[in-house]
C-alpha positions in Angstrom: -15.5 6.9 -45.5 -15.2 3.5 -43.7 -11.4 3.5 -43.5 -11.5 7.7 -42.2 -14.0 6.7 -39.4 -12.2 3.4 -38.0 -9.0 5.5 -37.9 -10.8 8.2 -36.3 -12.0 5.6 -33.6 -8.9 4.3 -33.0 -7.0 7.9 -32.3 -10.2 8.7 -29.9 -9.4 4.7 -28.6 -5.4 5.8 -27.7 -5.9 8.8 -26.8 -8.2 7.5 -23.6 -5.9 4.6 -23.1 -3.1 7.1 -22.5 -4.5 10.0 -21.5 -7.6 9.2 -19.5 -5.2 7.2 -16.6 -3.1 11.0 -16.3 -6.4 12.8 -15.5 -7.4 10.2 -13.1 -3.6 10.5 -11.0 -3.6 14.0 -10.9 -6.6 13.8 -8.8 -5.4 10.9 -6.7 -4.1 12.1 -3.5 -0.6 11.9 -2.3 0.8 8.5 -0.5 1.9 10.6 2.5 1.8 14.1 3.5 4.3 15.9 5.2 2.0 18.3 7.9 3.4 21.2 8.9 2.2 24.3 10.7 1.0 27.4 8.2 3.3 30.0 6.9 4.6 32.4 9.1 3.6 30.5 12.2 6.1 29.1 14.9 6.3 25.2 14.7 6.3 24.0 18.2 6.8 20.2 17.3 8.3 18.2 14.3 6.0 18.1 11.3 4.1 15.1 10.9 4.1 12.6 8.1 0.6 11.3 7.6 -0.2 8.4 6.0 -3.1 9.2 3.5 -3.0 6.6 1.3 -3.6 4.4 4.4 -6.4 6.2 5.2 -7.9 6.1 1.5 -7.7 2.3 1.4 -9.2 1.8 4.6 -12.2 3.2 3.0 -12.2 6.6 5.2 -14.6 9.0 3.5 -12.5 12.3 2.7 -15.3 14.8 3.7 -15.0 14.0 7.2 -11.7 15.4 7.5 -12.1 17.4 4.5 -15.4 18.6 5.7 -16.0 22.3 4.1 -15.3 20.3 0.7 -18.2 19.5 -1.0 -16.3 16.6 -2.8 -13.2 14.9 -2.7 -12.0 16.3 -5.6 -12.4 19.4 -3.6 -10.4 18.6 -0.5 -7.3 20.8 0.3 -5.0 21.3 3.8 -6.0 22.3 6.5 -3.3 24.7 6.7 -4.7 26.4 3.1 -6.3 29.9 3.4 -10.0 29.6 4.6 -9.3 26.6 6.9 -7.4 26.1 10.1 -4.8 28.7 9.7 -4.6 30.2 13.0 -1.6 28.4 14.9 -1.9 30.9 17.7 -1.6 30.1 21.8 -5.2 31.7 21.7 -7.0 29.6 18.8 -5.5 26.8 20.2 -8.8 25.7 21.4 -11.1 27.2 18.9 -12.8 24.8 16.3 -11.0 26.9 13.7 -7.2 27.1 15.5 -4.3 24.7 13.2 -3.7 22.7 16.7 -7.4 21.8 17.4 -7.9 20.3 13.8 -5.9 17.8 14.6 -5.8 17.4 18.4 -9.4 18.1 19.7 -10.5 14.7 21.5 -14.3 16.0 20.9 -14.0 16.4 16.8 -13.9 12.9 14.6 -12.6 15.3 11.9 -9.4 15.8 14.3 -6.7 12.9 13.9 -6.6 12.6 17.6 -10.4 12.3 18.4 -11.2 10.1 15.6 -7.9 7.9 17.1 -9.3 7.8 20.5 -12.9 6.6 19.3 -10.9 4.2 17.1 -8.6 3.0 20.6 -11.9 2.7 22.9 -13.4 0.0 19.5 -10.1 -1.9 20.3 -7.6 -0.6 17.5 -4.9 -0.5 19.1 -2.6 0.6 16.6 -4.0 4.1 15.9 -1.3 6.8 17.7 -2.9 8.7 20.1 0.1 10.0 21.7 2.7 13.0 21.2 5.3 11.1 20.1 4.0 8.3 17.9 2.6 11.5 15.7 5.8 13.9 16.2 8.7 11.4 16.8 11.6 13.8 17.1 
């Protein structure tokens, strides 16, 4: 009895040393992101690689730009159905409109007003211009 429940512990043991650390990773969010506009929509600029692992260790809490998630785990593009799809001329300015999640100057969930509120606390490595984001 003793010998079949210390052997039992150690398989339950191994299998979260090995296994438990996969589970964890597949939830961890990608180094960098390539950004591109959604499918079927004219890009207008080079994509832009975003640093989100840079973000993350900064301690930048995910729900502010992921903010319909209800958690981190959560979080998807903004480019996924049900977010900022429309790349149009005519969303451009709407809260909803691809270009405006990331360029509105009066959103901190856009990368370009949280930047400028960043710039005006004296960081002044943040990009807050066209081409530091979309070098090409």
């Amino acid at each position: 009895m003793k010998k079949s429940l210390i052997i039992s512990l150690m398989v339950a043991a191994l299998v979260c040393v090995f296994c438990l650390p996969v589970v964890i990773a597949a939830n961890a969010p990608a180094d960098t992101i390539t950004m591109e506009v959604p499918a079927g929509a004219k890009a207008t600029k080079t994509p832009v690689t975003f640093p989100h692992k840079k973000h993350v260790d900064q301690g930048l809490d995910c729900l502010v730009c992921h903010h319909k998630a209800k958690s981190p785990d959560e979080a998807k593009s903004c480019a996924a159905e049900g977010c900022h799809v429309d790349a149009s001329k005519a969303a451009k300015k709407e809260p909803t409109g691809f270009y405006a999640a990331f360029h509105s100057k009066k959103s901190q969930a856009s990368c370009l007003g949280c930047h400028k509120t960043e710039r005006k606390a004296g960081n002044k490595a943040v990009p807050v211009s066209c081409k530091q984001c979309h070098p090409k």
